[in-house]
N, C-alpha and C positions, 0 to 999 in steps of 0.2 A: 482148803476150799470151803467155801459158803455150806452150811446145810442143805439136804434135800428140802426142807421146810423152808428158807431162804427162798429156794428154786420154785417151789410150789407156789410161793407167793406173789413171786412177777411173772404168774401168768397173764396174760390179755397185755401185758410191754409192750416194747418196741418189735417183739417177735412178731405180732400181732398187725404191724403196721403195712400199711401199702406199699407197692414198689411203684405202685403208677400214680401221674399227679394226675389233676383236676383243678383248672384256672380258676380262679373267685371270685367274682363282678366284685368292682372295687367303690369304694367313695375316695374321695385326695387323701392320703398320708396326712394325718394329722402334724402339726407342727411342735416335736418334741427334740427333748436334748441329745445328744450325740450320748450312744452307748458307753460307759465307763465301765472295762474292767477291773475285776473287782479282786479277783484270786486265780490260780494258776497254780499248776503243779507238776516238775517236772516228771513225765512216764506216769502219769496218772490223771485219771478224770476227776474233775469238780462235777456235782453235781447235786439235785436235789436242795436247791437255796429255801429257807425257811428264816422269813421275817417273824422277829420275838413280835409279839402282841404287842408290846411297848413301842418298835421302830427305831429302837438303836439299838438293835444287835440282827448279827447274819449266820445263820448254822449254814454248812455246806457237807455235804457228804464229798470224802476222797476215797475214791477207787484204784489198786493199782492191778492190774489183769496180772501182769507177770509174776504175783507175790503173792495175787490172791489178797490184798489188801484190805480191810476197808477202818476207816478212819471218818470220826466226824470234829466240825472246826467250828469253834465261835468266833466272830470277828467284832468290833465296835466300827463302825463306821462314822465319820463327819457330814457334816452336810453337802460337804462335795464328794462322796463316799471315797473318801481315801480312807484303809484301812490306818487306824491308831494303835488299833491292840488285837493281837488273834490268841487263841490256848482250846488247846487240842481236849477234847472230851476224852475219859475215862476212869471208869472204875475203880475205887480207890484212888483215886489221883495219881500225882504224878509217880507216884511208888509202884504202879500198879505192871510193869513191865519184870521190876523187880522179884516181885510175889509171884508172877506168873512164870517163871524158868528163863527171863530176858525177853522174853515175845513180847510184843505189845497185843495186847488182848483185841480183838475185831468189836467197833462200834454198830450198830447200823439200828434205824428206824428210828429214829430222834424226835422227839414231840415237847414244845415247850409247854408250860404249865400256864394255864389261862390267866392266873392273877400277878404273875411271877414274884410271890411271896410266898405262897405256899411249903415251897421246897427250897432248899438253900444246896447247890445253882438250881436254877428253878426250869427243871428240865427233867424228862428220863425217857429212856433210851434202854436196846437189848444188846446185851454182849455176852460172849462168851467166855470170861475173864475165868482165873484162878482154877488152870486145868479143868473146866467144865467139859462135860461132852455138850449138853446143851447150852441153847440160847437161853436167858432169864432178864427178866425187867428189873432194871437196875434205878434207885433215884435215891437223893438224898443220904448217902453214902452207905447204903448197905442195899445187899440182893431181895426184892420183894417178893419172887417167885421162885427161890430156890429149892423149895418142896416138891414142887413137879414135878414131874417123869417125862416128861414130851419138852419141845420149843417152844419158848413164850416171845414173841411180839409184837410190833404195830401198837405198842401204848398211846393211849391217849386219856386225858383228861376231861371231865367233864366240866360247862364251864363256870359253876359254881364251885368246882374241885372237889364235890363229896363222893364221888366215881372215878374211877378208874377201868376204863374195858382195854382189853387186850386181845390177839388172836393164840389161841393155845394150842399146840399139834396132841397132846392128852391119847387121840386116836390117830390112826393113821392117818385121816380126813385133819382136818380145821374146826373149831368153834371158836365163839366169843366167852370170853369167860370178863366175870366185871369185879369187882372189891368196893364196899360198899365202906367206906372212910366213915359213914355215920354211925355205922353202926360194928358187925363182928370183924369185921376189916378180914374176914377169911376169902380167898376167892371160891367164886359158885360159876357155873354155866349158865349162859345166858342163851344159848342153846345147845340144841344134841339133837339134828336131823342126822341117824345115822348115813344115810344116800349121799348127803353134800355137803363138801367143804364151804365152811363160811368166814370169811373173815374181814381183815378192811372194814375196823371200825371207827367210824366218825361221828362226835355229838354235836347235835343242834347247837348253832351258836348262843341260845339263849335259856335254851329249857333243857332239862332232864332226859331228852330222846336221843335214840340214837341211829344211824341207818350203818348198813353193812353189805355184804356181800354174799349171795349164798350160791353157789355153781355145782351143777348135778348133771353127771352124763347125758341123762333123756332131755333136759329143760335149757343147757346152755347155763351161762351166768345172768342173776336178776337182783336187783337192787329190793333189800328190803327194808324196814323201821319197825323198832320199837319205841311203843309210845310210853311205856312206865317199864322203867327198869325193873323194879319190883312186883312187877306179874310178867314178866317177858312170854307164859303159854296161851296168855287170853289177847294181848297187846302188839303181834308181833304181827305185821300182816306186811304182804307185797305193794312195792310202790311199782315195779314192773315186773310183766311175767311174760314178755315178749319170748317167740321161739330162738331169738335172735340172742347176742352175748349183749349186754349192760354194763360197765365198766367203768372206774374211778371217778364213784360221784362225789361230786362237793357242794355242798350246804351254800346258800347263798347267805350274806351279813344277816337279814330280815329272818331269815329260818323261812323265807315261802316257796322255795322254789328248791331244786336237784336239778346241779348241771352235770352232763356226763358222757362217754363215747359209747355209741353202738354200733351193729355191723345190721345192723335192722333196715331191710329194704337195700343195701348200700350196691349190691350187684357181687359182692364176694367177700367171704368170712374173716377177709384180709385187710377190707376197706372199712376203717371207721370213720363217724358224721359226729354232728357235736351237736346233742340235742339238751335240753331242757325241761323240765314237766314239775307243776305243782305241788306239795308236799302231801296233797292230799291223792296224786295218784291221775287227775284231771289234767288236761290241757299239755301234752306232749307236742313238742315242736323241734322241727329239725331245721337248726340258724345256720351251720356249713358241712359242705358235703368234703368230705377224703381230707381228714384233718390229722396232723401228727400226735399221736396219741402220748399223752406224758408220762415219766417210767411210774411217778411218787403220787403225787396230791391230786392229778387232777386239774380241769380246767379251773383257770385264777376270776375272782372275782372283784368288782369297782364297788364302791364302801357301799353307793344306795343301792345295789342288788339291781341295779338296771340294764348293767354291760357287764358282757363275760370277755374275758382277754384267751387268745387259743394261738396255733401254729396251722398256719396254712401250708398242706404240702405242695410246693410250687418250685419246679426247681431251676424254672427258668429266673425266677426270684431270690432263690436262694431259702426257700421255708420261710416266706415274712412273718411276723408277729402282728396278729391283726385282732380286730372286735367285733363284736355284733353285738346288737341291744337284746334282750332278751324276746321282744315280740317279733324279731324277724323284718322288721323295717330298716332299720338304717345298719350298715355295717361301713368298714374300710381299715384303712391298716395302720399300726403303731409305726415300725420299721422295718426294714428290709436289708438296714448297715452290716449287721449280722447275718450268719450262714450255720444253716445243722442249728437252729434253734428248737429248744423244747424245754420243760419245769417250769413253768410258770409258777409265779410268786408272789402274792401283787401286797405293798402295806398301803393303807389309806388313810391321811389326814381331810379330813374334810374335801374340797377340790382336787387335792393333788396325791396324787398316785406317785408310786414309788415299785416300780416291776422288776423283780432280781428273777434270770434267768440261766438256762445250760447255752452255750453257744460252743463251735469251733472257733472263733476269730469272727476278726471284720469282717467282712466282704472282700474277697481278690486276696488272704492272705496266704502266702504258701504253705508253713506252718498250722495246719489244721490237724494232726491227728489226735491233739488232746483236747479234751473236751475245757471250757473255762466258764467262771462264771461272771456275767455282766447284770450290771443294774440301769435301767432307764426312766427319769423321771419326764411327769407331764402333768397336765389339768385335763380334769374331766371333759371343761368347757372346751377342751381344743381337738375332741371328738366332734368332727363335722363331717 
């Protein structure tokens, strides 16, 4: 089974989510391509799609409940995303089942590397490999945080690559701890509020910050930022400190904005909205109400930071895939061919978007109890 640190991790998930819907004033369905799935697995969920920064490649997470599974898949896609080539992430490569007593060692929390040079595959990821009791961040073919005494993951990159932050279990609670590649390359904490677990860390897509997550009995979950890695006690301040939970924010392209779900005002601790607010902390808005809260990343974003992509809970609909502009003026929906959608994932060339998601199937299939993944392409311009 998963670690309790695992467990701890997806907290504010799907457990978190509403049972009841709420209709969305609509705009027309923009005119996009028919959903192509993409991957499938039998007795097990796809999920968690993660476009490489480059846009020819697809990470998927595989989950299998009955085995306690979990597995992560790189895929190359064509331009009509038919897969070409898939290979299975792990630890020491494909030996690594071997070394381990036959098991295949558990993948999970997969982050591609900003430059995709840096690392050769240019990726890392936490596993449990080579009879470990804990989880460790694995990349570039050897263990990075095998010293540690606690769980280490949720890697991520910084996107010059001279950072590394990660969520470390160290204490019972969560911290961020970071590795500075410039310099002693030791890992340090990046914090230590004894009261609250902190973790879910994400860097500014352009600069050296980074925001996270800190959740405290008395305060709920609140999004916070540091602004210089290298003073995190004087630089570390709240971007929300609602009474309310704050949960899986995501950096827009620009670095100007935090999109993310809360249960702030929503009428119950159950119902999350999809709000917004400026990186300085200003200008909080709330663009839909009782939105399907996603397990990984967060709501997806369009290249110029102007549209966020989200899951409307509608289930007359079926959960459509829809947008809203960031100031709360125009919204309406991607599709609705799909049913049980959630992960959003969006890569962006100039106009045209590229959204790899979690679905059950089509629309009307009987076959729904495995989760799959689809990708849907479109143009900006055909947001109307």
């Amino acid at each position: 089974m998963l670690s309790s640190y695992a467990h701890k991790l997806r907290q504010g998930s799907t457990l978190l989510v509403s049972v009841g819907a709420m209709l969305f004033s609509l705009n027309a369905e923009a005119k996009v391509g028919v959903p192509v799935q993409v991957a499938s697995r039998p007795s097990a969920h796809c999920q968690a799609p993660q476009w490489s920064p480059d846009g020819a490649k697809l990470a998927i997470d595989v989950y299998n409940p009955k085995v306690e599974a979990r597995e992560v898949w790189v895929m190359d896609l064509n331009q009509r995303f038919t897969v070409t080539r898939e290979e299975q992430v792990l630890p020491l490569g494909q030996k690594a089942s071997r070394l381990n007593g036959g098991k295949t060692p558990p993948v999970i929390e997969f982050s591609w590397t900003p430059d995709m040079e840096m690392l050769n595959p240019p990726y890392v990821f936490s596993s449990q490999g080579m009879n470990r009791k804990n989880f460790d961040i694995y990349a570039d073919g050897s263990w990075i945080t095998e010293a540690n005494t606690g769980n280490d993951g949720q890697p991520v990159f910084s996107p010059d690559s001279n950072y590394l932050a990660y969520t470390s279990q160290q204490r019972e609670s969560g911290d961020i701890m970071i590795i500075d590649y410039t310099g002693d390359m030791v890992p340090k904490p990046l914090t230590n509020t004894p009261t609250a677990t902190e973790y879910l860390p994400q860097w500014h897509p352009k600069e050296p910050k980074l925001l996270f997550i800190r959740s405290q009995k008395s305060r709920g979950q609140d999004i916070m930022i540091v602004d210089d890695p290298k003073s995190p006690k004087t630089s570390t301040r709240e971007l929300t400190n609602w009474k309310a939970d704050e949960i899986r924010p995501h950096w827009s392209p620009n670095g100007e904005y935090v999109a993310f779900y809360s249960n702030e005002n929503s009428g119950s601790d159950k119902i999350f909205d999809l709000w917004v607010i400026k990186a300085d902390g200003t200008g909080a808005k709330r663009l839909a109400k009782d939105v399907i809260v996603d397990d990984h990343k967060g709501p997806a974003w369009s290249g110029d930071s102007s549209v966020i992509f989200f899951v409307q809970k509608d289930y007359k609909l079926s959960n459509p895939i829809m947008w809203a502009d960031i100031h709360g003026k125009k919204k309406g929906m991607i599709t609705s061919e799909t049913q049980i959608n959630s992960d959003l994932n969006a890569y962006h060339n100039g106009d045209q978007v590229q959204l790899a998601y979690r679905s059950a199937g089509l629309k009307g299939a009987v076959k729904k109890t495995w989760q799959k993944i689809f990708v849907i392409s479109f143009k900006m311009s055909e947001l109307k």
